[in-house]
TORSESE-702156 format. One record per residue: residue number from 1; residue in three letters; x, y, z of N, C-alpha, C in turn. Coordinates in Angstrom, 1 decimal, m for minus. Layout:
+-----+-----+--------+--------+--------+--------+--------+--------+--------+--------+--------+
|   n | res |   n.xx |   n.yy |   n.zz |  ca.xx |  ca.yy |  ca.zz |   c.xx |   c.yy |   c.zz |
+-----+-----+--------+--------+--------+--------+--------+--------+--------+--------+--------+
| NUM | ala |      X |      Y |      Z |      X |      Y |      Z |      X |      Y |      Z |
...
+-----+-----+--------+--------+--------+--------+--------+--------+--------+--------+--------+
This chain:
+-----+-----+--------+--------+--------+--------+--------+--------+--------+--------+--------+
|   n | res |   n.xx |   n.yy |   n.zz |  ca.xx |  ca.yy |  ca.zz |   c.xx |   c.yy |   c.zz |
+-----+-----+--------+--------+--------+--------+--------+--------+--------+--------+--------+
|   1 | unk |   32.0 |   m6.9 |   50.5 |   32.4 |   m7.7 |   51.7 |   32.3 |   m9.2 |   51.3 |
|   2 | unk |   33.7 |  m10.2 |   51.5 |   33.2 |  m11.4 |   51.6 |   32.9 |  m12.3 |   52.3 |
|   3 | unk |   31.8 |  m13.1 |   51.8 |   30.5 |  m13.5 |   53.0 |   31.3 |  m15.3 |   53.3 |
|   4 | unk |   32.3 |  m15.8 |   53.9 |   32.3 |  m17.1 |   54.2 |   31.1 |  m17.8 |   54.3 |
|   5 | unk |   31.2 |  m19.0 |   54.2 |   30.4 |  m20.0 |   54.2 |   30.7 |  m21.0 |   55.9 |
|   6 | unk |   29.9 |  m20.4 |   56.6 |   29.9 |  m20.9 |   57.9 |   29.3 |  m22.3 |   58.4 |
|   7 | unk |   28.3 |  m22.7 |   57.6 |   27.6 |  m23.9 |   57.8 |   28.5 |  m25.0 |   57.1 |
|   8 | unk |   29.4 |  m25.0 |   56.4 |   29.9 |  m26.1 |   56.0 |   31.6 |  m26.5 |   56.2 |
|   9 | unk |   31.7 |  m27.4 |   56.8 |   33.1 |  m27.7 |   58.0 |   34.3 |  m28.4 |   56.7 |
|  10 | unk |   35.0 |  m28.2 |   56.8 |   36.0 |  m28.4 |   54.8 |   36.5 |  m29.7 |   55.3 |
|  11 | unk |   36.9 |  m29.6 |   56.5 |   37.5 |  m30.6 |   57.5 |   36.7 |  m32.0 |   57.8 |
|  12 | unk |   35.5 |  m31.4 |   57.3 |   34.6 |  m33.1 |   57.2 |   34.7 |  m33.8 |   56.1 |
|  13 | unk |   34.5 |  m35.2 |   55.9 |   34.5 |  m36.3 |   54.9 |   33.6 |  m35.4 |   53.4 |
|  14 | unk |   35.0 |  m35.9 |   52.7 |   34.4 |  m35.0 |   51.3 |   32.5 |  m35.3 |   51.0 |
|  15 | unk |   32.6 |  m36.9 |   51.3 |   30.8 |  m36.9 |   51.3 |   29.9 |  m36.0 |   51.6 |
|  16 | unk |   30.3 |  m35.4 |   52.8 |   29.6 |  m34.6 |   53.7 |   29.4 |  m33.0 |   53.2 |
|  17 | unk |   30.9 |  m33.1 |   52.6 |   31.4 |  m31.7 |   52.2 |   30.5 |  m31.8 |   50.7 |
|  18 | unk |   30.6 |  m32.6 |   49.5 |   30.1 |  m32.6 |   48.5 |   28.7 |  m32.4 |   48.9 |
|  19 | unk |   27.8 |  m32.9 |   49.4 |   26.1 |  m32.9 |   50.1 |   26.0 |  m31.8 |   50.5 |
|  20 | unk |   26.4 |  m30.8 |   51.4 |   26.2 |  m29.9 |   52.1 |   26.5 |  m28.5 |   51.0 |
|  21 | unk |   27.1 |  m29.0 |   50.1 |   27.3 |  m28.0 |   49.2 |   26.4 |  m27.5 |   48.5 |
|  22 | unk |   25.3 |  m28.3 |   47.9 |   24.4 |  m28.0 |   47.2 |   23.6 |  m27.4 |   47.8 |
|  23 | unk |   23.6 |  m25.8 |   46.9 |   22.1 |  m25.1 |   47.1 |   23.5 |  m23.6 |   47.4 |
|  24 | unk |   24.7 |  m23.7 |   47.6 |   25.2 |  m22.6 |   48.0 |   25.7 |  m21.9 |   46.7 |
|  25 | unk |   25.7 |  m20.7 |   47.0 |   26.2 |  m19.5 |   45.9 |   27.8 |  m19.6 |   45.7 |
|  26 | unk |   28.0 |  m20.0 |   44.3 |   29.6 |  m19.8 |   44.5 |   30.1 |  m18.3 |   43.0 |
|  27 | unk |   30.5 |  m17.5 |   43.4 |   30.9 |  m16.8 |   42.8 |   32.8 |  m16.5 |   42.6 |
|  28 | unk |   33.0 |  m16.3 |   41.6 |   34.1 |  m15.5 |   41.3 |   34.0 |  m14.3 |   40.9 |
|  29 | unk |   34.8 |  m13.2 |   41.4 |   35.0 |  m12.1 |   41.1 |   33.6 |  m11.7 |   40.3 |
|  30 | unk |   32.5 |  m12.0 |   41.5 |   31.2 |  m11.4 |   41.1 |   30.2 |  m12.5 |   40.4 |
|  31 | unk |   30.6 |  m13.5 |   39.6 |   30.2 |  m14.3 |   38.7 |   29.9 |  m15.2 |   38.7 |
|  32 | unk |   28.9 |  m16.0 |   39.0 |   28.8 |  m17.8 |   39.1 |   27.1 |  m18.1 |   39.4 |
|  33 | unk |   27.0 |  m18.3 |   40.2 |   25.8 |  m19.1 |   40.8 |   25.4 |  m20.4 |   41.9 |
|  34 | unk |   24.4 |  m20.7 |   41.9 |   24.2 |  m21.9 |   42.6 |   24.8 |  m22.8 |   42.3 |
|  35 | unk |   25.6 |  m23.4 |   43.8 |   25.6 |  m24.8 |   42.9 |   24.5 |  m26.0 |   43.0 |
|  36 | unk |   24.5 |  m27.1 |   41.7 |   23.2 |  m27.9 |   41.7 |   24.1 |  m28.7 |   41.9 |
|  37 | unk |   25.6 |  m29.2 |   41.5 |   26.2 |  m30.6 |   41.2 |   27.1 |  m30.5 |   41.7 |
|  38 | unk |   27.7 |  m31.5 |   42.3 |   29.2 |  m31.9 |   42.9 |   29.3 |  m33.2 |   43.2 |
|  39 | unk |   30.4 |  m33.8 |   43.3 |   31.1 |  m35.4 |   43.4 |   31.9 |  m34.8 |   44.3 |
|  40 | unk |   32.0 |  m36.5 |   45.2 |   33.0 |  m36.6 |   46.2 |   34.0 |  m37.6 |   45.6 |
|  41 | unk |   35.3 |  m37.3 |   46.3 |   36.5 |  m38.2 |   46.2 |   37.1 |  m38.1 |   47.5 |
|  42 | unk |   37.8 |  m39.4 |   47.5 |   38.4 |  m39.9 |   48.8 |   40.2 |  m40.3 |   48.3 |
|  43 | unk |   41.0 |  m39.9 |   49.3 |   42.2 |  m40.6 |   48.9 |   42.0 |  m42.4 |   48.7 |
|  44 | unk |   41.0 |  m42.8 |   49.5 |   41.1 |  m44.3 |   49.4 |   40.3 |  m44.8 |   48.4 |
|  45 | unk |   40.0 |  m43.9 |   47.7 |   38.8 |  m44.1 |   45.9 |   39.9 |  m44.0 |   44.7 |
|  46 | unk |   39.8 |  m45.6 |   43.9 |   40.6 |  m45.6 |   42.8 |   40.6 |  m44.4 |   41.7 |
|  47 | unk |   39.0 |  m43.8 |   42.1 |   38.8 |  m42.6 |   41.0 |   39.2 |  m41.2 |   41.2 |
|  48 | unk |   39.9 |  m41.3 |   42.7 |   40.2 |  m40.0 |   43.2 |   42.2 |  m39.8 |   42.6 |
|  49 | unk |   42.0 |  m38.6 |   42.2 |   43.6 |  m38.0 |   41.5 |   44.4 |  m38.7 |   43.2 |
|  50 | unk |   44.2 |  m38.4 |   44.4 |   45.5 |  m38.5 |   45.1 |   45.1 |  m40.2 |   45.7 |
|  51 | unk |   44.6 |  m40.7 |   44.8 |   44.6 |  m42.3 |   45.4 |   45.9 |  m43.0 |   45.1 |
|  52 | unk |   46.9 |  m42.7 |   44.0 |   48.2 |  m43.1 |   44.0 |   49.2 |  m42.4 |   44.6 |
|  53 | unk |   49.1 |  m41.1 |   45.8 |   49.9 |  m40.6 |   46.3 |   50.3 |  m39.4 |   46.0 |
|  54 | unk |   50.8 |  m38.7 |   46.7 |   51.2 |  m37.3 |   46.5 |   51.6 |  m37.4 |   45.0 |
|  55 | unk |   51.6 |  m36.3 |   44.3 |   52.5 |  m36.0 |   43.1 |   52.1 |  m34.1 |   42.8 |
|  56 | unk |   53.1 |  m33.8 |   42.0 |   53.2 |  m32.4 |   41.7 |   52.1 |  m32.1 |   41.4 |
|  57 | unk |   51.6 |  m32.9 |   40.1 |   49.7 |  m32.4 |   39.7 |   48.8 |  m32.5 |   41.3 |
|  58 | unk |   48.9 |  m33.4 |   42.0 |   47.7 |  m33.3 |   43.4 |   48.1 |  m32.7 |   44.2 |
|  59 | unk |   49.3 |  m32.0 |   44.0 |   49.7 |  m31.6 |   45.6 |   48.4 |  m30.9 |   46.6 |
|  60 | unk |   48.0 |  m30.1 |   45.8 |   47.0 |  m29.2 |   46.5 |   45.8 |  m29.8 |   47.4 |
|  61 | unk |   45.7 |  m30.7 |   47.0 |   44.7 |  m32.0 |   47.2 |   45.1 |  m32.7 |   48.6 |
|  62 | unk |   46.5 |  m32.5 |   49.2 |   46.9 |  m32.9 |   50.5 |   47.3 |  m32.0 |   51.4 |
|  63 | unk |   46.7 |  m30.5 |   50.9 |   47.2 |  m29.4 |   51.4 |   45.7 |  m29.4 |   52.7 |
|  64 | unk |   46.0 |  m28.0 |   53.0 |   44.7 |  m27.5 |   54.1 |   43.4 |  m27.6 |   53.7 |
|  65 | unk |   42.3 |  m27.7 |   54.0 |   40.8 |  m27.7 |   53.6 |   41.0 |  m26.2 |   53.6 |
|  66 | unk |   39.7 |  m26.4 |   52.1 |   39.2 |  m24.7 |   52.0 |   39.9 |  m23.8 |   51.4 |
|  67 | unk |   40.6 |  m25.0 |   50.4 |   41.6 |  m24.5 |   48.8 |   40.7 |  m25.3 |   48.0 |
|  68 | unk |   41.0 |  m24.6 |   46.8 |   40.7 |  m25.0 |   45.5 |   41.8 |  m25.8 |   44.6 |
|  69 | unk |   41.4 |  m27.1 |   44.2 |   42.4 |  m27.8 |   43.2 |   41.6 |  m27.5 |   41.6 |
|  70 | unk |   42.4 |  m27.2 |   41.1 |   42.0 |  m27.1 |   39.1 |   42.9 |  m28.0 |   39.1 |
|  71 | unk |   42.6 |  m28.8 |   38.1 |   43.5 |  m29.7 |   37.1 |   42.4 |  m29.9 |   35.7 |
|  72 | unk |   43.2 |  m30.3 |   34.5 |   42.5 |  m30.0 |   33.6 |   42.2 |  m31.3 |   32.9 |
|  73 | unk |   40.7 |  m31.7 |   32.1 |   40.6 |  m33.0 |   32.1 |   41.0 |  m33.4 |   31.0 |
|  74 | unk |   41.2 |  m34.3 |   30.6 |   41.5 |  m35.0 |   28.7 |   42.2 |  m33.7 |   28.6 |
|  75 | unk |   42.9 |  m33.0 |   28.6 |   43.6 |  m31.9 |   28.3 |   43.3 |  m30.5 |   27.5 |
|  76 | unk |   41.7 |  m30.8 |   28.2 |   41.2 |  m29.6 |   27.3 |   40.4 |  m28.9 |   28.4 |
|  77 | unk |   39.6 |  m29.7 |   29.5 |   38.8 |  m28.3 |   29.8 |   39.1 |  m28.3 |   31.7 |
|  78 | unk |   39.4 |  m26.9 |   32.1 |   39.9 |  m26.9 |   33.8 |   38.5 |  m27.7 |   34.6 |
|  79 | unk |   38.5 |  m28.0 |   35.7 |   37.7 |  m28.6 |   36.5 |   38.1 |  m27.9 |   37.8 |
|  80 | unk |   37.3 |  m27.5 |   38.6 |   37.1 |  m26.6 |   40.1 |   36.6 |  m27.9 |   41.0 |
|  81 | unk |   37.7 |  m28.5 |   42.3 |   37.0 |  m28.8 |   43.2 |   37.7 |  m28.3 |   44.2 |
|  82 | unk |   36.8 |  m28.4 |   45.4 |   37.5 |  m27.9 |   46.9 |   37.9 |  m29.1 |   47.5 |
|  83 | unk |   39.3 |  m28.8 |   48.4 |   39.6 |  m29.4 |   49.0 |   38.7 |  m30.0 |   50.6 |
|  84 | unk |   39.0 |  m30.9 |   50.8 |   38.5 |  m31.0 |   52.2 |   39.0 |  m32.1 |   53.1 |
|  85 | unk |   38.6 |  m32.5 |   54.3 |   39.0 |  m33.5 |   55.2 |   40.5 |  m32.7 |   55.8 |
|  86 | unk |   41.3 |  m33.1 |   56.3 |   42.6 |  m32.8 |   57.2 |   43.9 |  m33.2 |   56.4 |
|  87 | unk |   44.5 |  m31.9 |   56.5 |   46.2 |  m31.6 |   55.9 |   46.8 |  m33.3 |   55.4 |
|  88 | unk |   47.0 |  m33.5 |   54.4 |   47.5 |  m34.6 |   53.8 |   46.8 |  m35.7 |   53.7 |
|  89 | unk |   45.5 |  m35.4 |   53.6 |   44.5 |  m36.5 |   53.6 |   44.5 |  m37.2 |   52.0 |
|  90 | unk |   44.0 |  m36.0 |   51.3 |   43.9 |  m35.9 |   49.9 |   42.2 |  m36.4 |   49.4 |
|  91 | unk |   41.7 |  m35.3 |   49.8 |   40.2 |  m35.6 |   49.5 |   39.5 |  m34.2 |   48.8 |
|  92 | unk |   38.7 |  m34.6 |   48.3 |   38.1 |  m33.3 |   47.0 |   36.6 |  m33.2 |   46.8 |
|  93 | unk |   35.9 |  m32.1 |   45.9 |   34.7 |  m32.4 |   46.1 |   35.0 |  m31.1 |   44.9 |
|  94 | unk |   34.3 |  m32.1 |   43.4 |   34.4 |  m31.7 |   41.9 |   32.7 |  m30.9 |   41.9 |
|  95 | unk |   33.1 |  m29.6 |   41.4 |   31.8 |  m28.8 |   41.4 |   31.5 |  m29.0 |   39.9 |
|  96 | unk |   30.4 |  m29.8 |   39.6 |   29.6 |  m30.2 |   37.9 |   28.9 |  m29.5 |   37.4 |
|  97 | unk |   28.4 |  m28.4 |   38.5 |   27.0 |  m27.9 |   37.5 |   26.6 |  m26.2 |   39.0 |
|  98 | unk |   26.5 |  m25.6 |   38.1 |   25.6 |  m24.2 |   38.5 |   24.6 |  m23.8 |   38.2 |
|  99 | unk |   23.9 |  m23.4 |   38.9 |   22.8 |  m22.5 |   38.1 |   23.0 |  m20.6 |   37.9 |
| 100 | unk |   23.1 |  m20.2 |   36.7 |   24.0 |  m19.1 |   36.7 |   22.9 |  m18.2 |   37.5 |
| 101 | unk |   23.1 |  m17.1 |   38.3 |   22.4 |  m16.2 |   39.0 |   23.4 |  m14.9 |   39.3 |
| 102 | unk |   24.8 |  m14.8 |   38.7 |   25.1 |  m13.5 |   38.9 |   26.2 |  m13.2 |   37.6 |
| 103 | unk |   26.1 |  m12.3 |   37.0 |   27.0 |  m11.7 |   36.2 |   26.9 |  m12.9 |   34.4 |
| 104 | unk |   25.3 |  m12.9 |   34.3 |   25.0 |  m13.7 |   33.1 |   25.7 |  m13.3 |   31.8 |
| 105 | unk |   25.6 |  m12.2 |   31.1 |   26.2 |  m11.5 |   30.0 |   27.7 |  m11.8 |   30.0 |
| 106 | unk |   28.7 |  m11.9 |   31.2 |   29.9 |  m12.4 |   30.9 |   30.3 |  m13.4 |   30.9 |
| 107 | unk |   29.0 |  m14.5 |   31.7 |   29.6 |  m16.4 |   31.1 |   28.9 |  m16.7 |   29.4 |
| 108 | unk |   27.9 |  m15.8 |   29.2 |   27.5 |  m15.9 |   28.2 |   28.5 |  m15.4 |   26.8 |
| 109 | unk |   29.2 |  m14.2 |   27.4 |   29.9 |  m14.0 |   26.5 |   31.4 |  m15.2 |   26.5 |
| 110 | unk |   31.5 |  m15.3 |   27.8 |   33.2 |  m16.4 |   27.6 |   32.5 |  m17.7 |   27.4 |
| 111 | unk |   31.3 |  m18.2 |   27.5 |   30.7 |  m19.8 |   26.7 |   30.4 |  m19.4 |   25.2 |
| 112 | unk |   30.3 |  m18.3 |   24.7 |   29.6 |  m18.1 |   23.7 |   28.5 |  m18.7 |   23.2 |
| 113 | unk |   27.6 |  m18.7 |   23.9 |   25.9 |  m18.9 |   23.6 |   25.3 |  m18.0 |   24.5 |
| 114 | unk |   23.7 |  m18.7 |   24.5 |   22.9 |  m17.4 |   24.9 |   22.2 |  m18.3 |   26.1 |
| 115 | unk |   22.3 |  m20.0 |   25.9 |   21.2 |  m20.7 |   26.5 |   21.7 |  m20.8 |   28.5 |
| 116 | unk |   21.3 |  m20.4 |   29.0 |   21.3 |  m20.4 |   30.3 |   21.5 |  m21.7 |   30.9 |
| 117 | unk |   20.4 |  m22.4 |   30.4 |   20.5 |  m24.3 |   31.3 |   22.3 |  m24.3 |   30.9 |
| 118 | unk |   22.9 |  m24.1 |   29.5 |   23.8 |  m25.0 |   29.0 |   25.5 |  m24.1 |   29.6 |
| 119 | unk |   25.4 |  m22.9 |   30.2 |   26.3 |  m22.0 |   30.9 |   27.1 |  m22.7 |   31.3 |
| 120 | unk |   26.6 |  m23.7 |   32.6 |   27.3 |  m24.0 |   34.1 |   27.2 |  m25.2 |   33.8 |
| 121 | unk |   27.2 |  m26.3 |   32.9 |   26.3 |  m27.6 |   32.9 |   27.1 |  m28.4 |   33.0 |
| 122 | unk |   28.6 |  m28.7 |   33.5 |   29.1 |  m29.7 |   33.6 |   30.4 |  m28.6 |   34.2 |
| 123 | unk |   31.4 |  m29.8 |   34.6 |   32.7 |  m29.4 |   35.3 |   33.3 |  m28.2 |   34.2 |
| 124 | unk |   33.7 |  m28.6 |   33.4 |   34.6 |  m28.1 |   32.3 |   33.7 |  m26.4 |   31.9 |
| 125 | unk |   32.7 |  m26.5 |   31.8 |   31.5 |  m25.4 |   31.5 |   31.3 |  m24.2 |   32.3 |
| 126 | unk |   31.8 |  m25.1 |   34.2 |   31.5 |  m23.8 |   34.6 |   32.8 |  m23.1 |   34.8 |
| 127 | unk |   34.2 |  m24.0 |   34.2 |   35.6 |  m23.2 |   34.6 |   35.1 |  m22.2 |   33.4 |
| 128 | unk |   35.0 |  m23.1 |   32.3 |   34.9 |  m21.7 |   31.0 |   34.2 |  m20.6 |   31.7 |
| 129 | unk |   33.0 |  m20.4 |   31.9 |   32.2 |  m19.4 |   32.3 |   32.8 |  m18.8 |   33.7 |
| 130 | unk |   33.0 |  m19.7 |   34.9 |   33.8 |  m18.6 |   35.4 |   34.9 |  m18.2 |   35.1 |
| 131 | unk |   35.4 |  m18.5 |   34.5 |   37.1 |  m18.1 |   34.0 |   38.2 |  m18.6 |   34.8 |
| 132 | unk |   37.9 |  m19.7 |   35.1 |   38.6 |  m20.5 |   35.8 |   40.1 |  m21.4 |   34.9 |
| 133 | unk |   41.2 |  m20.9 |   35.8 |   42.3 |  m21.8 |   35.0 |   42.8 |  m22.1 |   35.6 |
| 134 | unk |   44.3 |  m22.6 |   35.7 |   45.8 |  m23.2 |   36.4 |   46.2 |  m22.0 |   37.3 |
| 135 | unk |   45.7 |  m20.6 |   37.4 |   45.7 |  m19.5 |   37.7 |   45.6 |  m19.7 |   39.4 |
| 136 | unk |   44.8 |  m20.5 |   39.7 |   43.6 |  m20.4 |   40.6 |   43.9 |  m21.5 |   41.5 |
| 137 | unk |   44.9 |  m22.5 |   41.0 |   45.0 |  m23.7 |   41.7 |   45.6 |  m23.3 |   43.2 |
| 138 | unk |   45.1 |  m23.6 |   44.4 |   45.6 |  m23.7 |   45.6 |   45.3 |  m22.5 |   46.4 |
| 139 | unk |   44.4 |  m21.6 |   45.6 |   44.2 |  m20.5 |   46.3 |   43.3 |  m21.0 |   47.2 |
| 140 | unk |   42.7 |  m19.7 |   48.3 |   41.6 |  m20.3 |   49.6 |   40.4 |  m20.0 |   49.0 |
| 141 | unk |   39.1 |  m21.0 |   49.5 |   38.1 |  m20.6 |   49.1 |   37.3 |  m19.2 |   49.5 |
| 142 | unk |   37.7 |  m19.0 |   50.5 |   36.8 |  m17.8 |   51.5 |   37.6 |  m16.5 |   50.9 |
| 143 | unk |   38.3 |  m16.3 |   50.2 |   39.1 |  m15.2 |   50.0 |   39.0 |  m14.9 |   48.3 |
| 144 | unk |   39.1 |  m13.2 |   48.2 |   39.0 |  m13.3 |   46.6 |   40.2 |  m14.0 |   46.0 |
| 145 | unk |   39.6 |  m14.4 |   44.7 |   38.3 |  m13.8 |   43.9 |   36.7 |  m14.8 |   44.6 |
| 146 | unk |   37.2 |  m15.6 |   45.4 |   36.1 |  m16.3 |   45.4 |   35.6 |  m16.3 |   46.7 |
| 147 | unk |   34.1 |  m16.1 |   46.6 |   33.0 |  m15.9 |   47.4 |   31.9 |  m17.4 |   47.5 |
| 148 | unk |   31.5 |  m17.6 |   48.6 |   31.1 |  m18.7 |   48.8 |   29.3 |  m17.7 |   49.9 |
| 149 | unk |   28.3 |  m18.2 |   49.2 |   26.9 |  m17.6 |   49.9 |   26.3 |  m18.8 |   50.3 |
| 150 | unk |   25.7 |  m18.9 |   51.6 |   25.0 |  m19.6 |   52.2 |   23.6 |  m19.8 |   51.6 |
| 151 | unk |   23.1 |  m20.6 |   51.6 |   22.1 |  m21.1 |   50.8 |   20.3 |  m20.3 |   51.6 |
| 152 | unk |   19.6 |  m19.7 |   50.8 |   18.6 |  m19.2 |   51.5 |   17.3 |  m20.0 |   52.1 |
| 153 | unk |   17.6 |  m21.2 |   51.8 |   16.6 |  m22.2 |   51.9 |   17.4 |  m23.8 |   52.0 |
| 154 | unk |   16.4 |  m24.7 |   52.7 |   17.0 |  m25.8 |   52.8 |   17.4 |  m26.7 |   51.1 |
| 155 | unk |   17.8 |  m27.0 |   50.5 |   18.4 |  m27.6 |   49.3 |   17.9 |  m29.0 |   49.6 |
| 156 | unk |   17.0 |  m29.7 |   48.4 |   16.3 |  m30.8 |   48.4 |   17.3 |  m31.4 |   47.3 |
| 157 | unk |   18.2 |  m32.3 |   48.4 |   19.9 |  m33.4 |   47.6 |   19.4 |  m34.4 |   47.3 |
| 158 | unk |   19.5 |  m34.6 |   46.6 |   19.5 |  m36.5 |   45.7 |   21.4 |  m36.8 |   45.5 |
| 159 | unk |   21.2 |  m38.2 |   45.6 |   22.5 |  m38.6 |   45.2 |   22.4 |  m40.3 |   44.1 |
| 160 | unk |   23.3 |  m40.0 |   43.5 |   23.5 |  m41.2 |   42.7 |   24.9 |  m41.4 |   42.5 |
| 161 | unk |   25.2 |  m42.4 |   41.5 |   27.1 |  m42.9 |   41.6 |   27.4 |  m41.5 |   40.4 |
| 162 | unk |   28.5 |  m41.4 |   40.0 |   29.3 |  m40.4 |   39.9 |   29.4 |  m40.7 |   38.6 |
| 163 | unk |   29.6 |  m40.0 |   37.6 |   29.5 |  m39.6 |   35.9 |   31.0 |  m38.6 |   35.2 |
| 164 | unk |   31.0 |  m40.1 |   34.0 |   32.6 |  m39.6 |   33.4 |   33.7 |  m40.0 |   33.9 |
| 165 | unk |   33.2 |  m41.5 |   34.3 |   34.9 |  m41.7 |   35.4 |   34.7 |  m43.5 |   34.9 |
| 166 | unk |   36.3 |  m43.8 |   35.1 |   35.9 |  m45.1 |   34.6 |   36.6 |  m46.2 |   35.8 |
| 167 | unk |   36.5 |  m45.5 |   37.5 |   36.8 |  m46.4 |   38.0 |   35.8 |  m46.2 |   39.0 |
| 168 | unk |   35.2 |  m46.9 |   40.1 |   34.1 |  m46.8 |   40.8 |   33.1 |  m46.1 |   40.5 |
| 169 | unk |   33.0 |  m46.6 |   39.6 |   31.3 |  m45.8 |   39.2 |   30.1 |  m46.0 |   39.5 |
| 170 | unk |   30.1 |  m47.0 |   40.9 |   28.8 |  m47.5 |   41.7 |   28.9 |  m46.4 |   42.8 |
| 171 | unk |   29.8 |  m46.0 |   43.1 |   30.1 |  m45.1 |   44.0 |   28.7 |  m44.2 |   44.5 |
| 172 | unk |   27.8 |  m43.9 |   45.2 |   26.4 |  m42.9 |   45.3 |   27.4 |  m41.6 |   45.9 |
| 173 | unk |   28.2 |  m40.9 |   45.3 |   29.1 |  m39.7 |   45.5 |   29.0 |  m38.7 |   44.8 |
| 174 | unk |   27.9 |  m38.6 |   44.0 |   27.2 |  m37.8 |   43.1 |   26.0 |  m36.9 |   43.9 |
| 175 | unk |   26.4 |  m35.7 |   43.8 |   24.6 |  m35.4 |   44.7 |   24.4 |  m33.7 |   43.7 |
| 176 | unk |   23.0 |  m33.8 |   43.5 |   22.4 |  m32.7 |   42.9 |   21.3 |  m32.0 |   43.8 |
| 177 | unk |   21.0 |  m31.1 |   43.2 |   19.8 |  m30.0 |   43.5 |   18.4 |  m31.0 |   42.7 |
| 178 | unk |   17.5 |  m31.3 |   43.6 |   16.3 |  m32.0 |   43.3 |   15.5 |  m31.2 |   41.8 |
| 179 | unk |   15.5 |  m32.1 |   40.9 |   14.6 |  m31.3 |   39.9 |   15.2 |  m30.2 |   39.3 |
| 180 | unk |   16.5 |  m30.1 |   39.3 |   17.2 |  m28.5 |   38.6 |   17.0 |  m28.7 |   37.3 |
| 181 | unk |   17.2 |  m28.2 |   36.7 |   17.5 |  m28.2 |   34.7 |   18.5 |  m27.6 |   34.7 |
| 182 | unk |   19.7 |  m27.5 |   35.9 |   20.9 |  m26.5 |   35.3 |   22.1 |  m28.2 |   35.5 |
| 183 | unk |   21.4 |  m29.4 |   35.7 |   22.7 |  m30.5 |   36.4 |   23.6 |  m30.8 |   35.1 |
| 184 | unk |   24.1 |  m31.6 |   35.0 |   25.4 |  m31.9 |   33.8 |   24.2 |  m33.1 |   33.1 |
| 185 | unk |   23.5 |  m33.6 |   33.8 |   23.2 |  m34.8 |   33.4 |   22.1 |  m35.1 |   34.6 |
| 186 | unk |   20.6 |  m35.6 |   34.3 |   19.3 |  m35.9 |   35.4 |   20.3 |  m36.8 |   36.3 |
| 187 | unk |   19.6 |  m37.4 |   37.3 |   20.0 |  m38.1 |   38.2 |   18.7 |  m38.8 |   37.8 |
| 188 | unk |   18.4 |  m40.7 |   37.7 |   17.7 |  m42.0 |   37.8 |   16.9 |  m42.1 |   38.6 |
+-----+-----+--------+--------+--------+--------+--------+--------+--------+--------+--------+
């Protein structure tokens, strides 16, 4: 059975949506974990893909909340964010980091290592591991392959500006899981 994620509204400001994320279970077709990391983008943020306007690569990005946009970065590794805010907005929320908790043996085998922290540890890390590609772009989040778990406890969020981008990088649109060892990178 898949369990929607009822506490978090896709239709609110990606800020809200990126904050509220942490600490929930995101699984594919069985496989993923917590998330510790995610960034917000806004259509009105130089660093966000639909800040210059619709185009074929963002389309998804001005579609309905509670899709998934992949696009791939430097041209080498997919990146998973969900959509959110209202139909043609163009707002997103980049998942950086998991903590693996289900189906370990198959991210281990598609990362090819053994180390657990280093699985999920950045954008690019956790498409490898979950097997995330151009496959997946525009599908819904609540529907297979992807499962979304409410978090079993309150999630202690830190935020700081946002990492690997080279336009607004004061931005505090960065938020982690307090104290994880699974984030891309500590938070200051």
């Amino acid at each position: 059975m898949i369990t929607t994620l009822q506490s978090i509204d896709f239709s609110a400001p990606s800020v809200d949506v990126a904050r509220s994320l942490i600490g929930t279970i995101l699984l594919v077709d069985g496989v993923g974990g917590r998330i510790v990391e995610t960034e917000a983008y806004d259509h009105d943020d130089p660093a966000s893909h639909s800040f210059s306007g619709l185009t074929s690569r963002n389309r998804v990005m001005f579609g309905p909340p509670c899709h998934v946009y992949i696009y791939r970065s430097y041209g080498i590794h997919w990146c998973l964010n969900f959509v959110c805010r209202a139909e043609g907005h163009g707002a997103g929320v980049l998942i950086r980091a998991l903590e693996p908790v289900a189906g370990m043996e198959i991210m281990r085998a598609r990362r090819g290592l053994a180390n657990e922290r280093l699985l999920c540890s950045g954008p690019g890390r956790v498409c490898q591991a979950l097997d995330i590609t151009a496959v997946h772009n525009g599908l819904p989040i609540d529907a297979p392959p992807f499962q979304l778990l409410s978090p079993t406890e309150q999630a202690a969020v830190v935020a700081g500006p946002r990492i690997g981008i080279s336009k607004a990088r004061d931005m505090p649109w960065r938020f982690g899981l307090s104290e994880s060892r699974f984030l891309s990178r500590p938070f200051r």
